[in-house]
C-alpha positions as CSV (number, residue, x, y, z in Angstrom):
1,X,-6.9,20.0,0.4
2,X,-9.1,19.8,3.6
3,X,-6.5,20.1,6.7
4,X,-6.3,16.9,8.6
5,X,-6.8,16.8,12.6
6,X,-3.8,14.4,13.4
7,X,-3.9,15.1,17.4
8,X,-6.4,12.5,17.6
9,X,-5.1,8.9,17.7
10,X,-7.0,6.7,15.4
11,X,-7.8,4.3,18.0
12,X,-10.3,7.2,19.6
13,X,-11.4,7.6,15.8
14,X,-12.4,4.0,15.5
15,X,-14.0,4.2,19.3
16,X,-16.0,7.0,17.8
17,X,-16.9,5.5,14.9
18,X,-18.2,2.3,16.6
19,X,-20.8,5.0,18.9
20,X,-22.4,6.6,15.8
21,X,-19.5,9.4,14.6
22,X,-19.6,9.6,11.3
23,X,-17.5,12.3,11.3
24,X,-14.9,10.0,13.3
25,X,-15.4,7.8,10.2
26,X,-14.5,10.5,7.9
27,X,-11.6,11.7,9.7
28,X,-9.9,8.1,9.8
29,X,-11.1,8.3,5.7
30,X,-9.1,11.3,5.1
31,X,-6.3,10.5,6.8
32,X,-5.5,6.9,5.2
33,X,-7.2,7.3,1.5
34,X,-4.1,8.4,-0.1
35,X,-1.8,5.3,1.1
36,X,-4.3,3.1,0.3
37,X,-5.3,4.2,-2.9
38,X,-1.5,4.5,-3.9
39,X,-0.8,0.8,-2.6
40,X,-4.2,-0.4,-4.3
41,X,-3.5,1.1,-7.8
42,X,0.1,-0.3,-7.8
43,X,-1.5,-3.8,-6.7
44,X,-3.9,-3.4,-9.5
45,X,-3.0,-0.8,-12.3
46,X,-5.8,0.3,-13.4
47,X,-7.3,3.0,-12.0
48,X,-11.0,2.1,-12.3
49,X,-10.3,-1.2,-10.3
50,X,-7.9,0.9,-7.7
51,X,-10.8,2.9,-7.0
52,X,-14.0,0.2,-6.6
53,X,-10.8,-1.4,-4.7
54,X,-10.4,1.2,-1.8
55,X,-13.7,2.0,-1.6
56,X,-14.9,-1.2,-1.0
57,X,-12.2,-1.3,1.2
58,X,-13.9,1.4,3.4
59,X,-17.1,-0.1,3.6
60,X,-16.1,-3.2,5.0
61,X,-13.8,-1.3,7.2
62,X,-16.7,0.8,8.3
63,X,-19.1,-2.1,8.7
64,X,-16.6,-4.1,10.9
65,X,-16.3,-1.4,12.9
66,X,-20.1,-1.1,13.6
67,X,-21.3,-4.5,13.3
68,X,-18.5,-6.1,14.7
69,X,-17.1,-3.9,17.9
70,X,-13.8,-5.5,16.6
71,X,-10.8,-4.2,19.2
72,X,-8.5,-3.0,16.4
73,X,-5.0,-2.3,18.1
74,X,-3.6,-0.7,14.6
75,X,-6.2,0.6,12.7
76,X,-3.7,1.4,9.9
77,X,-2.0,-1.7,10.3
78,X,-5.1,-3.7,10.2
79,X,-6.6,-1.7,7.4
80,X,-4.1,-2.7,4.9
81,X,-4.2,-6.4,6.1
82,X,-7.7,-6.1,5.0
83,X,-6.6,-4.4,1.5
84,X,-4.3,-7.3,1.3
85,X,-7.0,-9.6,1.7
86,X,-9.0,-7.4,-1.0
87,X,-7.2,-7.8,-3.1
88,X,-6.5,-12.0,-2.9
89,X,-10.3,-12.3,-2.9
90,X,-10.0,-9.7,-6.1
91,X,-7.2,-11.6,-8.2
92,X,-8.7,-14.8,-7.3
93,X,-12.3,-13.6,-8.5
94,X,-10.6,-12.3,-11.6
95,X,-8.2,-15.3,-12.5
96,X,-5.5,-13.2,-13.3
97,X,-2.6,-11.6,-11.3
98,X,-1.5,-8.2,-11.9
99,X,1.7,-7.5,-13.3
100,X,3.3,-4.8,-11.7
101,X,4.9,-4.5,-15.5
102,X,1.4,-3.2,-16.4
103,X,1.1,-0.5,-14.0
104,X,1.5,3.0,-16.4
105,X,2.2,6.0,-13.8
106,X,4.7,4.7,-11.3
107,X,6.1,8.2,-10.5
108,X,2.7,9.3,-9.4
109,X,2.3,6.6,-7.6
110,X,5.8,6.8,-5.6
111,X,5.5,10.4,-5.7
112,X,2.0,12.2,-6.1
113,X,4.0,15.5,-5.7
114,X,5.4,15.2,-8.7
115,X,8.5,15.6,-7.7
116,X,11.7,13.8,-9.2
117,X,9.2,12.4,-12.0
118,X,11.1,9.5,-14.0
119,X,11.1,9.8,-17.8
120,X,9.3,7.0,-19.6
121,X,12.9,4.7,-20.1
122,X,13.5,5.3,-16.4
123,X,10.3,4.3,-15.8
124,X,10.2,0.7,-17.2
125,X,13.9,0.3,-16.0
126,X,12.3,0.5,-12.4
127,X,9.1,-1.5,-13.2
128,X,11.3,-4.5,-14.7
129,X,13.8,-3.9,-11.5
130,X,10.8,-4.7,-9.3
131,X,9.3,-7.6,-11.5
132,X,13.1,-9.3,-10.7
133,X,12.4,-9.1,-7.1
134,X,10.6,-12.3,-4.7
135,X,7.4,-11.6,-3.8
136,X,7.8,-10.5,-0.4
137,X,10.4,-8.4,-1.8
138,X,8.0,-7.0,-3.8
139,X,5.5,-6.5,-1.3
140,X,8.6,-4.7,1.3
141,X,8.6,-2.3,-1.4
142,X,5.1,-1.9,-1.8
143,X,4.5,-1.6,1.7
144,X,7.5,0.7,2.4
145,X,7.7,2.9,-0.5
146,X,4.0,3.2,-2.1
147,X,2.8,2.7,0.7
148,X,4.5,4.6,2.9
149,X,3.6,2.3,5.5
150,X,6.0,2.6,8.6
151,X,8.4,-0.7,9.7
152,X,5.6,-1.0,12.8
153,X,2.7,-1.2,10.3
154,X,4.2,-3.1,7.8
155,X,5.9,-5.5,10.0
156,X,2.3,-6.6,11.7
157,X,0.8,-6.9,7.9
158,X,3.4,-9.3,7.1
159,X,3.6,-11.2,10.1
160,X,7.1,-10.3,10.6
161,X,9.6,-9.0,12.8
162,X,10.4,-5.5,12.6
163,X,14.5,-6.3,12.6
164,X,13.2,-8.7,9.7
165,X,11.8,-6.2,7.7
166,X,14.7,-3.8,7.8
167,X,16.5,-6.9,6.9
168,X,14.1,-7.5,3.7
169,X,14.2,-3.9,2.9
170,X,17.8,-3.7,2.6
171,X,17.8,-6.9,0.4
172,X,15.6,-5.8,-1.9
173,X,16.9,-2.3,-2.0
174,X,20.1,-3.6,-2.6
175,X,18.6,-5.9,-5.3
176,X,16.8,-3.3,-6.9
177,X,20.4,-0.9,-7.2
178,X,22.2,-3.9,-8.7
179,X,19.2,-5.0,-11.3
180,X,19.2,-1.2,-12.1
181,X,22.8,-0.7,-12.6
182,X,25.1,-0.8,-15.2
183,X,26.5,-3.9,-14.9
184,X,23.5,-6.0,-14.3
185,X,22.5,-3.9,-17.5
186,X,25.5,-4.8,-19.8
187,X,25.3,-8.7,-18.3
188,X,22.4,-9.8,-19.6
């Protein structure tokens, strides 16, 4: 894996990008591929569709930036409104939604390291936890956790304050340890 330069703030990338950079381009690539391709293939599970997804992503991200001279305050922030929007235009084109119940390697997902990998039970215990959440539940978590969006970036994306989202996050963490717990378990 190709070290990243993180010195430079990815307003100056997107500055650079907009006078010709490529390699300003790039950088900003590298640095946000894996969150968006993790967030993407979560949306979307499948990887085919995660892929064309982010990429696509990219393009209209570069060609805002050079067509556009858009002032982009949050580039990271602003780049996953822009996968949000993706991926409305994508469902909507498709006439499906996703279900996150579909979606077959959630530990890689949450964790590319591999690292505390969930057995196959474990696994589907978690995906039907999350399926039990509200939507913007759902997306807290997506945001958050797949993500790994921080409470700034994921606060502008939803259009909500950041003491709000702390607020959401607890809920649906919360929400998620009760649907995943023995009692909720031996209730239903």
């Amino acid at each position: 894996m190709r070290q990243l330069n993180t010195e430079t703030p990815d307003n100056v990338l997107v500055k650079r990008t907009s006078q010709g950079y490529g390699n300003a381009f790039g950088e900003l690539y590298d640095r946000h591929f894996d969150s968006l391709y993790r967030y993407i293939y979560f949306r979307v599970s499948n990887k085919q569709d995660a892929e064309d997804l982010t990429e696509t992503i990219f393009l209209r991200t570069l060609e805002t930036i050079l067509h556009k001279k858009k002032n982009i305050k949050n580039f990271r922030a602003w780049l996953f409104r822009l996968a949000h929007n993706i991926l409305v235009d994508h469902y909507r084109s498709r006439k499906f939604h996703a279900d996150i119940d579909e979606v077959e390697y959630l530990p890689e997902i949450i964790n590319v390291s591999g690292e505390n990998s969930l057995d196959g039970s474990d696994r589907k215990l978690l995906k039907d936890a999350i399926t039990k959440l509200e939507p913007d539940l759902q997306k807290v978590i997506s945001y958050r956790f797949i993500a790994e969006l921080s409470y700034a970036e994921t606060s502008e994306i939803m259009g909500l304050k950041v003491n709000h989202l702390r607020v959401l996050q607890h809920r649906a963490l919360k929400q998620l340890k009760y649907y995943l717990s023995k009692d909720f378990k031996n209730h239903e």
